[in-house]
ZARO-227718 format. One line per 2 residues: number of its first residue (from 1); for each residue z, x, y of N, C-alpha, C, O. Coordinates in nm, 2 decimals. Layout:
% residues N
NUM = Z,X,Y,Z,X,Y,Z,X,Y,Z,X,Y  ... $
This chain:
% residues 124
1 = 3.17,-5.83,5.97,3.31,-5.79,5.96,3.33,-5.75,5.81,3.33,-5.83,5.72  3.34,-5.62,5.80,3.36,-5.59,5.66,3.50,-5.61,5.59,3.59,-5.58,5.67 $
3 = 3.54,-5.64,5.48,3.69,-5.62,5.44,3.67,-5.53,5.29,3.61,-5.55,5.19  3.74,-5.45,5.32,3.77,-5.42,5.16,3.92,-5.45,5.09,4.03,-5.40,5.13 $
5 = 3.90,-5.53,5.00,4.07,-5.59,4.92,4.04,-5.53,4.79,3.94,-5.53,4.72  4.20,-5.49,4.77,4.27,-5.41,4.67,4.28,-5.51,4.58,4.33,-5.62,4.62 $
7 = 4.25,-5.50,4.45,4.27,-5.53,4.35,4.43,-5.47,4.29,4.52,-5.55,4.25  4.44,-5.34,4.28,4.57,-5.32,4.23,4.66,-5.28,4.30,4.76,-5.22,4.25 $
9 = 4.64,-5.33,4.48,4.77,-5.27,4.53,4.89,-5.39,4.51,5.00,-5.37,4.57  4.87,-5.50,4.43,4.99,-5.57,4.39,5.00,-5.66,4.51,5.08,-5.75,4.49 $
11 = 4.95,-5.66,4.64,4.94,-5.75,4.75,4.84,-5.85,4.77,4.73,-5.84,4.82  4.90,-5.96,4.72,4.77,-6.12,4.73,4.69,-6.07,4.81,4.69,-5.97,4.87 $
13 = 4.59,-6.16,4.81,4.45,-6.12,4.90,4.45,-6.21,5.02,4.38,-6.17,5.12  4.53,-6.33,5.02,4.56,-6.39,5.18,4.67,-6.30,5.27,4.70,-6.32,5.38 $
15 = 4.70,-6.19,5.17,4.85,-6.14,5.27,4.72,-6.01,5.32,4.71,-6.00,5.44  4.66,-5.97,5.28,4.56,-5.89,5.26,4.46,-5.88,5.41,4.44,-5.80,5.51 $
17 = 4.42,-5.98,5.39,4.32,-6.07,5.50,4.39,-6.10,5.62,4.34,-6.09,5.74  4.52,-6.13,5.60,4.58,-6.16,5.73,4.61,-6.07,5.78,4.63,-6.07,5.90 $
19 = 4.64,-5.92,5.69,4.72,-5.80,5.75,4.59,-5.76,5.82,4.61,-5.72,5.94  4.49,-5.75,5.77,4.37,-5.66,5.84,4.30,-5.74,5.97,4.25,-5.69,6.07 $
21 = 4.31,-5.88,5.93,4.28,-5.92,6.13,4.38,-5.89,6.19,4.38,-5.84,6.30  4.51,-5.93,6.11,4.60,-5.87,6.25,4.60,-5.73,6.29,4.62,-5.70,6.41 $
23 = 4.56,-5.63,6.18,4.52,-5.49,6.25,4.41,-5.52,6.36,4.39,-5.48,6.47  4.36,-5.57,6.30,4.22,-5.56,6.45,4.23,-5.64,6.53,4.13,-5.64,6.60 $
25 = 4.34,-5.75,6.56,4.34,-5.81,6.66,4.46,-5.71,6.77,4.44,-5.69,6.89  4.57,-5.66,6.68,4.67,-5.54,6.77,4.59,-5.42,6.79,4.66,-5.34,6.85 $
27 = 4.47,-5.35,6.76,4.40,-5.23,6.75,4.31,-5.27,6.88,4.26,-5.19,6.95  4.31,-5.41,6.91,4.14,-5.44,7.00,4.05,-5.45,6.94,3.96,-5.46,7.02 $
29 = 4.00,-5.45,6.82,3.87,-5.46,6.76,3.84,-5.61,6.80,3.74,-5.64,6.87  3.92,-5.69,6.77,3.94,-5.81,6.77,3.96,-5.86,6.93,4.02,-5.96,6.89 $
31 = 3.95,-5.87,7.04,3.96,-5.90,7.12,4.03,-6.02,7.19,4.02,-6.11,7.11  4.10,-6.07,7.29,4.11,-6.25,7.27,3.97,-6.32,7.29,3.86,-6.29,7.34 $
33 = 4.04,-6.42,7.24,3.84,-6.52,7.26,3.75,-6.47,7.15,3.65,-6.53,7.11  3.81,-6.33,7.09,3.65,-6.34,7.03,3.64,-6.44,6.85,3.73,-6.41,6.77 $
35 = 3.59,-6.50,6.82,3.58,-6.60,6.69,3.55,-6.52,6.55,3.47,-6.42,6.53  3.64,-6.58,6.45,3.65,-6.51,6.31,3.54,-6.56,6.27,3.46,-6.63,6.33 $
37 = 3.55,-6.52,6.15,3.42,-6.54,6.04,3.46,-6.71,6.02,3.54,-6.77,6.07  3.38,-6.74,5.94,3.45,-6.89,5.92,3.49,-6.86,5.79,3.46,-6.76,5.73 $
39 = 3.56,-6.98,5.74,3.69,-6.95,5.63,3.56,-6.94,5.52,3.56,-6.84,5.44  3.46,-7.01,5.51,3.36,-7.01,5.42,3.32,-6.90,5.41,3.31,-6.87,5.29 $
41 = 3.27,-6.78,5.51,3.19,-6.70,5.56,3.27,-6.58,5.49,3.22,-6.49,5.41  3.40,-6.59,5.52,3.49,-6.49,5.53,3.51,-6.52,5.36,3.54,-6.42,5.30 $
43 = 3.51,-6.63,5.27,3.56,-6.63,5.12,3.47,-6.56,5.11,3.49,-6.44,5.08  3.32,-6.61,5.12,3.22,-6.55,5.04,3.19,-6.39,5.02,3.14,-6.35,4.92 $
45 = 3.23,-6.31,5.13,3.22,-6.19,5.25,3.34,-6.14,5.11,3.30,-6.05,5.04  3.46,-6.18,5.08,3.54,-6.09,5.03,3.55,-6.13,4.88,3.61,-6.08,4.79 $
47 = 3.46,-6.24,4.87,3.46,-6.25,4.73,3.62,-6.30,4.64,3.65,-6.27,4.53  3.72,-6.41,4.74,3.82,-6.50,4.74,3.80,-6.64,4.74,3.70,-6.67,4.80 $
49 = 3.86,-6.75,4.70,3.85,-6.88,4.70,3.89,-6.88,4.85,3.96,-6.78,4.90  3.84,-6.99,4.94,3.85,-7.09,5.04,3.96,-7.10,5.08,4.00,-7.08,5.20 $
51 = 4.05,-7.14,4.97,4.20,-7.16,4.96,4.25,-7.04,5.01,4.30,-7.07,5.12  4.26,-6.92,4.98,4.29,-6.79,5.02,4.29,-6.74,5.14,4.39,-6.68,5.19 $
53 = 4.17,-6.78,5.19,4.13,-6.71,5.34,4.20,-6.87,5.43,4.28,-6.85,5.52  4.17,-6.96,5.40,4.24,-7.02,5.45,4.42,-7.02,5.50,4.48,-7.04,5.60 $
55 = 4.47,-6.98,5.36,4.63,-6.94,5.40,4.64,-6.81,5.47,4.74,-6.76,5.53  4.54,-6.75,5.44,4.57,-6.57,5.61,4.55,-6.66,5.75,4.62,-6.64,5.84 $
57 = 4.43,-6.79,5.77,4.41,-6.80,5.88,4.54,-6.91,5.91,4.58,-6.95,6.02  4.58,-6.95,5.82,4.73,-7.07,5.89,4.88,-6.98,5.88,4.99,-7.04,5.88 $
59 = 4.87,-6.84,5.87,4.96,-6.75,5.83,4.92,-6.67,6.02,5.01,-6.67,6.11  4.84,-6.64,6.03,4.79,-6.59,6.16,4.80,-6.68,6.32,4.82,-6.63,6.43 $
61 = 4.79,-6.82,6.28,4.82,-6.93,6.35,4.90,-6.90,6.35,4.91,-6.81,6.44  5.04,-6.95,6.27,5.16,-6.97,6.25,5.25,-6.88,6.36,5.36,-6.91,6.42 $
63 = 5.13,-6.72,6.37,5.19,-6.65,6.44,5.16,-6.62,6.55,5.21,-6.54,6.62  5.05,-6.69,6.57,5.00,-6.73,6.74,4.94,-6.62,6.76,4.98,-6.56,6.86 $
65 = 4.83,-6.55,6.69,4.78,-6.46,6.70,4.57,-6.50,6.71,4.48,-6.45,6.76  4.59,-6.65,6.59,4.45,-6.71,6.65,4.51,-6.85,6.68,4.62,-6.90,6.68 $
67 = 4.36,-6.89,6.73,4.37,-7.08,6.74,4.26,-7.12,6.69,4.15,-7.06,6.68  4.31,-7.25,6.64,4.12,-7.30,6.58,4.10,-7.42,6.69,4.19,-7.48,6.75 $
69 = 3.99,-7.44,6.69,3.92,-7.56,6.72,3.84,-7.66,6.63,3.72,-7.62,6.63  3.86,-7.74,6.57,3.81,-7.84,6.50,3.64,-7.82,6.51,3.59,-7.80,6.62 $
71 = 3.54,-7.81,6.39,3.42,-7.81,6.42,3.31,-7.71,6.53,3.19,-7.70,6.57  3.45,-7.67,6.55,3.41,-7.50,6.64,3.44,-7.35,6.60,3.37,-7.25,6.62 $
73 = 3.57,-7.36,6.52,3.60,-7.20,6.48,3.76,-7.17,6.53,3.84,-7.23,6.59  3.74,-7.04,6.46,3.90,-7.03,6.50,3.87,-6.87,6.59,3.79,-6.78,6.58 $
75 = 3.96,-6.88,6.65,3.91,-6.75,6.77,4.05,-6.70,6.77,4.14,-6.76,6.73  4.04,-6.55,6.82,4.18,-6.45,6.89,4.26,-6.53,6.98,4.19,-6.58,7.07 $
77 = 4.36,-6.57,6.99,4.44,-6.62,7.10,4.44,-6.48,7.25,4.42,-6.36,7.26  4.48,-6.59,7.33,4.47,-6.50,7.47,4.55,-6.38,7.43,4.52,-6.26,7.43 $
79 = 4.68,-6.46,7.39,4.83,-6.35,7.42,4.80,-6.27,7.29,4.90,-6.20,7.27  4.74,-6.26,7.22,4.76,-6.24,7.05,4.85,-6.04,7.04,4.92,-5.98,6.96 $
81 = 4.79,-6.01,7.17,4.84,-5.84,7.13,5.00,-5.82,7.14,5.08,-5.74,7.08  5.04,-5.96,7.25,5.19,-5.95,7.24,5.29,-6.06,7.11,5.41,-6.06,7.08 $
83 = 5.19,-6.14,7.08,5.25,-6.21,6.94,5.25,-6.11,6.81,5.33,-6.11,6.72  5.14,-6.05,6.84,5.12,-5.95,6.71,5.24,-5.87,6.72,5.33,-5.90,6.64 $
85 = 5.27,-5.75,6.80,5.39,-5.72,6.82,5.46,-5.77,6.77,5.48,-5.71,6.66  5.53,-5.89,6.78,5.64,-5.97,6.79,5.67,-6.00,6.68,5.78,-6.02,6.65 $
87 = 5.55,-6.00,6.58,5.48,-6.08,6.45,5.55,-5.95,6.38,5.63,-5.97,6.29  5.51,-5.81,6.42,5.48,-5.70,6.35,5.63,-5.65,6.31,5.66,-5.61,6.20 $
89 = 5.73,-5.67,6.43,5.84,-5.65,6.49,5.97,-5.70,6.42,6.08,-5.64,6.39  5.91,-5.86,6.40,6.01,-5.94,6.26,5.98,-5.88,6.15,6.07,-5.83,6.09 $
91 = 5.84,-5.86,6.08,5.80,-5.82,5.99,5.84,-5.69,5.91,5.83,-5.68,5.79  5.89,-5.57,6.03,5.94,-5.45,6.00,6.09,-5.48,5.99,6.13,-5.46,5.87 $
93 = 6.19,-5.53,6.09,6.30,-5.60,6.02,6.34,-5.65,5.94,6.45,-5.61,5.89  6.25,-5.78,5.87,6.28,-5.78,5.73,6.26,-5.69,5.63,6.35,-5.67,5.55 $
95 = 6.16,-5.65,5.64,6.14,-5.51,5.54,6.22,-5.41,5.56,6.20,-5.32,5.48  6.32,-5.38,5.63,6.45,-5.31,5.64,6.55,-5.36,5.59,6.61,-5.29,5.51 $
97 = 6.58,-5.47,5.64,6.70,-5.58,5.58,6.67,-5.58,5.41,6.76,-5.56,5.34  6.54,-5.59,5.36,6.51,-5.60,5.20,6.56,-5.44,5.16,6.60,-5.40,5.05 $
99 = 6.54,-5.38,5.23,6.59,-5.22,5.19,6.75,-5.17,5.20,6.82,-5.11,5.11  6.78,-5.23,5.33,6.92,-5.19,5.31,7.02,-5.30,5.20,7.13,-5.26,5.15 $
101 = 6.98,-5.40,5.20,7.02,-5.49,5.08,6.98,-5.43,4.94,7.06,-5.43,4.86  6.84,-5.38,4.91,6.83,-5.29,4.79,6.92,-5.17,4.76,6.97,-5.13,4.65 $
103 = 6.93,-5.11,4.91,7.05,-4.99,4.86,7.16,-5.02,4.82,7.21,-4.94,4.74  7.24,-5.12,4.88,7.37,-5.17,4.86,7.34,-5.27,4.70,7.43,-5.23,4.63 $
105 = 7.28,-5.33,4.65,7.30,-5.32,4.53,7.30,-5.24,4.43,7.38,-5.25,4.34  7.20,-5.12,4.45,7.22,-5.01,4.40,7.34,-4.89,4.38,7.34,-4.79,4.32 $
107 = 7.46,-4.95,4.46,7.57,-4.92,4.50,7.57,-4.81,4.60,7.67,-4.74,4.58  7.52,-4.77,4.68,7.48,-4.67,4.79,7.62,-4.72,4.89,7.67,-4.83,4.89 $
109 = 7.64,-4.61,4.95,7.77,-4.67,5.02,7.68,-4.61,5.17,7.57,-4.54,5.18  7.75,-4.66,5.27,7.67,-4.70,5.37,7.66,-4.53,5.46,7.56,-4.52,5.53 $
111 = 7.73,-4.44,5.45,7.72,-4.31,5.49,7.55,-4.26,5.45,7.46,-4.22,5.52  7.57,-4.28,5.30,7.44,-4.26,5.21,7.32,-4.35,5.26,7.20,-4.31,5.25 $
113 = 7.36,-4.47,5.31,7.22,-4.54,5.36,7.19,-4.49,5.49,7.07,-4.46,5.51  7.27,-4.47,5.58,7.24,-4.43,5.69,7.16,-4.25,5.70,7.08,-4.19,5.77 $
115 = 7.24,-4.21,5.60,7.14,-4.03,5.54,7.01,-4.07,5.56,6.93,-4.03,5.65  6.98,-4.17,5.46,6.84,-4.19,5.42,6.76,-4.23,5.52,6.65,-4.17,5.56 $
117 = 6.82,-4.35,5.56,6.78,-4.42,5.72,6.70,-4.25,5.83,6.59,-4.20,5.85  6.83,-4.22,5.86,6.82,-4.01,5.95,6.70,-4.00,5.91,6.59,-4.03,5.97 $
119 = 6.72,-3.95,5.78,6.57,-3.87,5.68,6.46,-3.90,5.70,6.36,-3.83,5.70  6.48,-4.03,5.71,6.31,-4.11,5.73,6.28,-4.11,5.85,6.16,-4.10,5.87 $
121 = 6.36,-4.11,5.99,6.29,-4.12,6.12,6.27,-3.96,6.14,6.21,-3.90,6.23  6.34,-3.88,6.04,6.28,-3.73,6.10,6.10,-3.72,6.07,6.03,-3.78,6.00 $
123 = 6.06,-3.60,6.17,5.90,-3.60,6.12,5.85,-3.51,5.99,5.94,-3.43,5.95  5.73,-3.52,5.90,5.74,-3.47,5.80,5.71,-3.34,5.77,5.72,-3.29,5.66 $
């Protein structure tokens, strides 16, 4: 399993790790059942502390997308394509909520937010 992590895209390397299995667990690469690298396997692989890969795989848990087993590994959960969703779903919400609260600080009045809002679901 290869990873390539950004040094200057300004995004930790556990947010990093967690974003790209969750791509390949919602893409199908990732399968349910099938087992990650181990947290060791996976530091050394991306060239991160233990600690790091560890908080993508309790960030991935959290979102019921793997499970571990004690002294066995941590694998795809059955349901993971519809947690991922779900995962993905809050995830784009907040990042809207942090936007439309950016604009309204910026003093944008809500006609103006909703322009922008239009603008962006048009195609490019």
């Amino acid at each position: 399993m290869t990873f390539r992590l950004s040094e200057g895209s300004g995004v930790p390397y556990w947010r990093q790790v967690r974003d790209e299995l969750a791509d390949r667990i919602r893409s199908g690469q990732l399968p349910p059942g099938s087992p990650l690298p181990s947290i060791r396997e996976l530091a050394v692989e991306t060239l991160v502390s233990v600690i790091t890969v560890k908080k993508a795989y309790e960030e991935l848990e959290r979102a019921n997308l793997v499970y571990s087993h004690q002294g066995r590994g941590t694998f795809v959960a059955d349901h993971a394509s519809v947690a991922s969703r779900e995962a993905l779903v809050k995830e784009i919400a907040a990042d809207l909520a942090g936007a439309v609260r950016r604009a309204r600080e910026a003093g944008l009045t809500e006609e103006e937010i909703a322009g922008l809002w239009v603008g962006a679901l048009r195609p490019a």
